[in-house]
N, C-alpha and C positions, 0 to 999 in steps of 0.2 A: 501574789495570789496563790495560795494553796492547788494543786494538781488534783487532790480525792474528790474523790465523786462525790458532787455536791446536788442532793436531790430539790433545793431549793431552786436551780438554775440549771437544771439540765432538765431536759423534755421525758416523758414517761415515755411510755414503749408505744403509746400511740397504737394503732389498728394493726391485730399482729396477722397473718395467713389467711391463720381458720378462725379465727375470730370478725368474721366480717359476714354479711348475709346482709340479704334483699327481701324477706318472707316474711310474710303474716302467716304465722303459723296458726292459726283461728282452733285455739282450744275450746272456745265458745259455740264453733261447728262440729266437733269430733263429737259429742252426745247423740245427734240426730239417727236415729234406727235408719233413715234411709238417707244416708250420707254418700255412698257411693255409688246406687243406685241416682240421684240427681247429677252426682260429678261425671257418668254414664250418657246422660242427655246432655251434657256441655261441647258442645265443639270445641270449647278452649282450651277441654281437661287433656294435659299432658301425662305422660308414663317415664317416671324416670325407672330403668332397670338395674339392679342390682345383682353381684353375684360372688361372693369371696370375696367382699371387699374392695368388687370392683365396680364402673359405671363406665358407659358407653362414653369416648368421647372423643371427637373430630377438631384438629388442630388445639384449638386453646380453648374448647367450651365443650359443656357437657350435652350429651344429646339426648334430648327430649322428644318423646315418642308419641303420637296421636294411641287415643285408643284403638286397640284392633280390635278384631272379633270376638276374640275370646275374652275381652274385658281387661280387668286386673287381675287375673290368678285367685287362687285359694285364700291368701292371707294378705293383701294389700293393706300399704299403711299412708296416713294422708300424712301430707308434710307442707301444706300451707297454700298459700293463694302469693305471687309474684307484685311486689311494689313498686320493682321498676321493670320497664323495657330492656328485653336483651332477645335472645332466640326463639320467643317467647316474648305478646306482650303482659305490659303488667294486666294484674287481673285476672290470668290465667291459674287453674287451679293444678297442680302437683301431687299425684298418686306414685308411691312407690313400689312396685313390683318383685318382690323376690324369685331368684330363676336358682334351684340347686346348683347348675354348672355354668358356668358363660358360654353364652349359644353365638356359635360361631358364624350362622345365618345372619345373624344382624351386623356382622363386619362388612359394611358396603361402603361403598363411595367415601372410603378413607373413614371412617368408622372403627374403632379399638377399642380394644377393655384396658382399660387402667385400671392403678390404685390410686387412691388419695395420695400418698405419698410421694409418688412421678408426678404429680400435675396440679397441685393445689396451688403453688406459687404461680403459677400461668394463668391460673381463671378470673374470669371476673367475682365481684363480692357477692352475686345472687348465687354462681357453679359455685361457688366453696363455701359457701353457706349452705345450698342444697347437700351438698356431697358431704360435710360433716355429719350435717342434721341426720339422714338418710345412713350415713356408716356409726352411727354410736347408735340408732334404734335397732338397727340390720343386728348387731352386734348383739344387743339384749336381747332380740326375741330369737337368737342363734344358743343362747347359754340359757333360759329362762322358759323351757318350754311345759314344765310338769311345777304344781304347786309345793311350796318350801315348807305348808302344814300337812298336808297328807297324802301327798307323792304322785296325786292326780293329773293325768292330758290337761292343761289350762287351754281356754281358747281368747282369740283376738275381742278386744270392744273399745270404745271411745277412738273410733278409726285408725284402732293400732298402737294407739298410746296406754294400753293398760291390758294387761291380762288377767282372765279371768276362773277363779277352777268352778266349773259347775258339780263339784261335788259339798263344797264346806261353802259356796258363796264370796270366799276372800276374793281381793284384788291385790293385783301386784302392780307397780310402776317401775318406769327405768331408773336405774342406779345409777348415779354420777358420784365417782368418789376424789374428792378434794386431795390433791397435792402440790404442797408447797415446791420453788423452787427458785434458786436464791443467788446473785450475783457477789460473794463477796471480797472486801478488798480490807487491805491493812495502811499502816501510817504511811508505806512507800506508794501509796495506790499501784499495788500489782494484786491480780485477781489471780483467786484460790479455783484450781479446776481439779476436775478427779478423773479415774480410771476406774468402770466399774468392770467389778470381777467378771460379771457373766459376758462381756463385750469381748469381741475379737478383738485382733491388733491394738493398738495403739490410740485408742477414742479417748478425748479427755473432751468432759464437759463441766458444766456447773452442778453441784450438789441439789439433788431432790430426793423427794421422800412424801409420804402418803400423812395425812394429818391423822392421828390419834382419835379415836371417840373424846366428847368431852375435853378436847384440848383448844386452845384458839390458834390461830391461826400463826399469831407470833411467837408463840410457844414451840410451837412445831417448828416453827425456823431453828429455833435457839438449838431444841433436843437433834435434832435431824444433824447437823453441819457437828456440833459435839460429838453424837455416836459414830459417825461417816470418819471426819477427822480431826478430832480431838482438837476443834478449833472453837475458844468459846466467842461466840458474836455478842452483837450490841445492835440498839436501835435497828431493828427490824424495819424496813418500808417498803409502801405494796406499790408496784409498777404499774402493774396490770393483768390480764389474765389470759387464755384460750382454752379452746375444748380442747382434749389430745382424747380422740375415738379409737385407743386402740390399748384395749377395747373401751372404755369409758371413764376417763378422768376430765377432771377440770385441774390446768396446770395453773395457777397462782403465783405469779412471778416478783419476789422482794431483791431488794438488795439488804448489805447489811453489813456492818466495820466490825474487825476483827478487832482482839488485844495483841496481837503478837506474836498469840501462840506457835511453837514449831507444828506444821500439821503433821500426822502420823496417820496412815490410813489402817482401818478398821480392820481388815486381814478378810473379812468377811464379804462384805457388801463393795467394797473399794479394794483394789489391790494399790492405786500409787494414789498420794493426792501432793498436789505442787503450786508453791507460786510463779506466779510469769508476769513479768514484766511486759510492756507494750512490744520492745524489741525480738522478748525471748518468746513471746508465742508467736510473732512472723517471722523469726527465725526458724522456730520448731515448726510451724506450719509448712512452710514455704521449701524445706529441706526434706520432708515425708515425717521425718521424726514424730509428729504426731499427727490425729486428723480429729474436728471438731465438728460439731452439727452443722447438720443442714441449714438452709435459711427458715424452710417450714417452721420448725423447731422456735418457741419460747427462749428455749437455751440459747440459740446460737443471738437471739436477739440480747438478750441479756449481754451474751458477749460482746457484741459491737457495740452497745451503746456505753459500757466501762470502753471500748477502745476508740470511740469515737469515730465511728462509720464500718463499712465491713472488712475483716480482716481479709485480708489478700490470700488466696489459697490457689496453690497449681490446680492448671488446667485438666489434667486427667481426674482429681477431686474435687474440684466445682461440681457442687450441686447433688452429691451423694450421702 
């Protein structure tokens, strides 16, 4: 029996980090002029806080705030109604609070500001559904606050989900922009990983890259891994996906069989790109020689599942 990775008989990537949630996000509710004025008289309505990217969180879950007195702040944005039970039951509705700095008042009783990034893999699927959902809007209305036709203050409507200039009437939505990323392997099944230029040390991951206007999605595999390292692929096939909110893509995860080619990296975008054998990347791993994503990360999913479960990595790089 053939060793390559056979997409017929191997499992997809299944439920990746961030890609998991527990929310009724009720775009059907975000119209109502008096939307947060009723989530105001709910006992149930929760305050998640946000602040740089960060959210309050005590041990492995995110911490969810009763309304106080002063409400939701200036610019609240709603982010759904809860379908399952967790700290928090289901049914309860979810306001997100923008604070400019992380206020250090609310660090009590083992209370810290995190990022997504330190604490996604630990949460449950409702915290890391919130905590995406919550960091890619935070994100958009951080870069997106003046109209892109005629340079105007836009203000908040549709409960956060849409900005609006009251000078020309336009509306604006959140931008999610599509990028492909791609697991590939050759006749020996060892997978092709790269070094990008702008990365410190010694990071090798798998090739990605942003989709084109007007291009599909397997095109962009093809073009992408060609310009990176002059590797031309074949059969293109989709894994699965995640949000990656930082600030706003959707990663799109293929695999995909090389011809042969020697890879040659770009000089540009890649400084090394290499094949590795099963042995030669727990070798490389495992000696420092090089260091590979996260578990959060698409990518390093990608990678396990060409190596078949998670690559072994020393304990001082676990989990960074």
């Amino acid at each position: 029996m053939s060793s390559q990775l056979d997409t017929a008989d191997t499992p997809n990537l299944g439920q990746l980090p961030l890609a998991r949630g527990a929310v009724d996000r009720g775009s059907e509710r975000r119209g109502a002029e008096d939307l947060f004025e009723r989530l105001l008289e709910q006992e149930s309505t929760r305050v998640m806080y946000v602040s740089r990217g960060q959210a309050l969180i005590r041990e492995d879950s995110l911490v969810l705030r009763p309304v106080g007195e002063d409400g939701f702040g200036p610019d609240p944005v709603y982010l759904g109604r809860t379908l399952a039970d967790g700290q928090v039951p289901a049914g309860a509705e979810i306001v997100m609070a923008t604070l400019p700095e992380p206020d250090a008042a609310l660090e009590v009783d083992g209370v810290r500001w995190a990022s997504l990034r330190e604490v996604a893999t630990t949460l449950g699927s409702l915290d890391a559904g919130l905590f995406v959902e919550a960091c890619a809007v935070a994100n958009w209305h951080a870069t997106h606050t003046h109209c892109p036709r005629c340079g105007a203050p836009t203000v908040l409507a549709e409960g956060g989900w849409v900005r609006r200039c009251p000078e020309d009437g336009s509306q604006h939505f959140p931008r999610t922009d599509p990028a492909i990323i791609v697991a590939i392997t050759d006749p020996q099944d060892r997978i092709l990983l790269g070094s990008a230029a702008a990365w410190p040390g010694s990071r090798y991951s798998t090739l990605a890259g942003f989709v084109e206007p007007g291009e599909s999605l397997e095109a962009a595999v093809i073009r992408e891994v060609a310009e990176e390292s002059n590797v031309v692929v074949r059969n293109p096939q989709y894994l699965g996906s995640q949000p990656w909110p930082f600030p706003c893509s959707l990663m799109l995860g293929f695999c995909a069989e090389a011809d042969g080619t020697e890879p040659q990296a770009d000089g540009v975008e890649m400084s090394d790109v290499r094949w590795f054998t099963r042995k030669e990347l727990t070798d490389a791993v495992a000696s420092g020689e090089i260091t590979i994503p996260s578990a959060i990360s698409i990518a390093r999913n990608l990678i396990d599942r060409w190596y078949g479960g998670p690559v072994p990595e020393p304990e001082l790089t676990r989990g960074k």
